[in-house]
N, C-alpha and C positions, 0 to 999 in steps of 0.2 A: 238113597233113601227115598222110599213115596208113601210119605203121610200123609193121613185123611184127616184132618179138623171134622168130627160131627158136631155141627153149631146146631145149638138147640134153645139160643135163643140170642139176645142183643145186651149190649151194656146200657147204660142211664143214659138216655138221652143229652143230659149235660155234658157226658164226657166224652162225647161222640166225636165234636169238632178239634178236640186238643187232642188225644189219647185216641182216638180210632175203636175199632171194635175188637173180639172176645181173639177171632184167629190171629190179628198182628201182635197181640201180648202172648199170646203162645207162642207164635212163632220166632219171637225175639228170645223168649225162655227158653227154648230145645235148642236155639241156634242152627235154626235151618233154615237154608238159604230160598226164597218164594218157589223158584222150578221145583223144591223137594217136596212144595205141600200145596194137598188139594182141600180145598172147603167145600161142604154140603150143605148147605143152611133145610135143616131137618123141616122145622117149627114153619118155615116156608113152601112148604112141597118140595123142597130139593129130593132127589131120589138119588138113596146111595147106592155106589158101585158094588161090584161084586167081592165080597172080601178078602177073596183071594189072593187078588191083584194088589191087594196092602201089604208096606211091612212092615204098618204101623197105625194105631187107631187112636188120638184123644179125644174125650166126650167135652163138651163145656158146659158152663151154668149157664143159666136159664133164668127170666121171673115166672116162669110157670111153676107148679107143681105136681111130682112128681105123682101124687095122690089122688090129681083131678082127671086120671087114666084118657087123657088126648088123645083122639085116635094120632097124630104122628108120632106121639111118645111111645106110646103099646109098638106101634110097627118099627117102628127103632130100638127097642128092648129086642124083639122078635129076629131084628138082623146082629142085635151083639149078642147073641146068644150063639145064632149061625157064626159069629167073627170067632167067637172063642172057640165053637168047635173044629172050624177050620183053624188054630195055633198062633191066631194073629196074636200080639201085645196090642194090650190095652190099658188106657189109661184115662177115668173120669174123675172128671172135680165137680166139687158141689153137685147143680144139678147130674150133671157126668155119674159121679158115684151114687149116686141114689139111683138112679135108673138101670144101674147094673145091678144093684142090691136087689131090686126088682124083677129084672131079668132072671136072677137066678134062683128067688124065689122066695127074697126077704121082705122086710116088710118096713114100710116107710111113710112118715105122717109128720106132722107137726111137733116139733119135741116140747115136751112136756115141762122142760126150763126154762123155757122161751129161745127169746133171740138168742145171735150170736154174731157179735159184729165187733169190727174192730182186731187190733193186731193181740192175739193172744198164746198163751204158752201152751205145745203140745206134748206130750209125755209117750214116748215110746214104750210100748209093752214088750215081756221078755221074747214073743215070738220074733219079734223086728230083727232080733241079731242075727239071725240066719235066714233072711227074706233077701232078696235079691238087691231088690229097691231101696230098702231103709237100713240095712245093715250097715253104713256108713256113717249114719244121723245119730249125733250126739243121744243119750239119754232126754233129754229135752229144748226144745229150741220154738222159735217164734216162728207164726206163722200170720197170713190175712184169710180172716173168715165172715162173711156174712150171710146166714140163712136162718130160715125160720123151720123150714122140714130139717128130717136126718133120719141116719137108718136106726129104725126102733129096735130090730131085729135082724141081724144078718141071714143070709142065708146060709143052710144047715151045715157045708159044707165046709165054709170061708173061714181066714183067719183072722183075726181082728188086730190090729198092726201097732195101733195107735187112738191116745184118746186127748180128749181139753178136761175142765174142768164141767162142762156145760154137755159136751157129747161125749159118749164112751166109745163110739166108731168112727172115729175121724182120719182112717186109716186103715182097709182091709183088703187082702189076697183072696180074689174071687175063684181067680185059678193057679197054675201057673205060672204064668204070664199076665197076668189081669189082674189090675189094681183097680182101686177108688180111693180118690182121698175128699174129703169133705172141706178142710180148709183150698184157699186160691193160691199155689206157687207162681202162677202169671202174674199176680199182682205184685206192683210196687207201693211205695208209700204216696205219689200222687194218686192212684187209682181209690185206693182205701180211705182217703181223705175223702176223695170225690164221694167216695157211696156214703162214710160218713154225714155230710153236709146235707147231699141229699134226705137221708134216712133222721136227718138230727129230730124234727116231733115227733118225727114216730119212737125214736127210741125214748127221747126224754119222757112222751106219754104212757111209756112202759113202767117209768118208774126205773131206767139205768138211765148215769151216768154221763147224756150225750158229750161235754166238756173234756170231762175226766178221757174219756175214749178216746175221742179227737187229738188230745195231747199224748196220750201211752201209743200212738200210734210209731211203729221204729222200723226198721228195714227184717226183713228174712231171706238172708242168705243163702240160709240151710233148707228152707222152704224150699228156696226157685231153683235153687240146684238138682232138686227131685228130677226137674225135667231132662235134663241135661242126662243124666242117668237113667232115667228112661230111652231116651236116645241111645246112649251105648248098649242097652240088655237090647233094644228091637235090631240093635243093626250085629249083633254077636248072635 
């Protein structure tokens, strides 16, 4: 296996010294071993390889957004576009799937619900049972989400896989081979605490629940096994 991490941005600073950054939680989720994966850090000037040479692509989150068209965001949309056409699997989270939604020609802004943070329950739509990816995932199961964008509008093409209660795309088939998901499957429940804690005035200034959140927070399983599954569809 030679997976490419596209790091397209960093975690919280706080969680940096205990927890590490965005590629070592992936790469404990896919369970692949350091030799199988290379990191790009985008949002840096890294410059990625030629996509050929992958047999595997995941995108990661970001605090940027998706909306404030970065020139390294555009030119990273511009090469997963090139990835999909050359057959590579793909797979972005959060920031990740927004910028494929993008790529392909969707459309993606601040959702209208607001936040969305903390460990919450995702609902599989009936295309899911014959998707590659999800068609193992219960009818609904827990995930770790935190963003303020999401895709408003899929592209024309795509299938919509999955939703919360807060986003109706939190789950779509770009191609494929090419997912996004919106909720975090790298994430554990110390990671989600950490952004929790972090994020606590801002959410409670929202008028949610920061307490409430903090304690509903519980393991996802079925969330972080996506990756793992991922890993078998890239290497079949």
């Amino acid at each position: 296996m030679n997976l490419l991490i596209v790091q397209t941005g960093a975690t919280l600073p706080a969680l940096l010294p205990r927890h590490g950054d965005f590629p070592e939680w992936f790469r404990r989720g896919l369970g692949l071993r350091h030799e199988h994966v290379q990191t790009v850090r985008v949002d840096a000037r890294g410059r990625l390889p030629h996509a050929r040479g992958m047999d595997a692509v995941v995108i990661t989150g970001s605090g940027a957004m998706v909306s404030e068209r970065l020139d390294w965001s555009e030119r990273t949309a511009d090469w997963l576009r090139g990835a999909a056409d050359a057959g590579v699997p793909m797979l972005g989270v959060c920031y990740g799937h927004q910028l494929l939604a993008h790529a392909f020609g969707g459309h993606v802004d601040y959702n209208p619900r607001g936040r969305e943070i903390g460990t919450v329950d995702i609902e599989c739509l009936p295309a899911a049972r014959e998707d590659a990816l999800l068609q193992a995932m219960p009818a609904r199961f827990r995930a770790h989400a935190t963003h303020l964008q999401s895709v408003l509008k899929p592209p024309r093409d795509a299938v919509v896989l999955a939703r919360s209660t807060l986003d109706d795309s939190h789950a779509i088939r770009f191609a494929p081979r090419v997912w996004g998901v919106q909720f975090h499957p790298e994430f554990n429940v110390p990671h989600m605490r950490g952004y929790l804690r972090v994020r606590f005035e801002a959410v409670r200034a929202e008028g949610l629940d920061a307490r409430g959140l903090m304690r509903s927070v519980a393991t996802a399983p079925q969330a972080r096994a996506l990756l793992r599954r991922f890993v078998e569809i890239a290497a079949a």
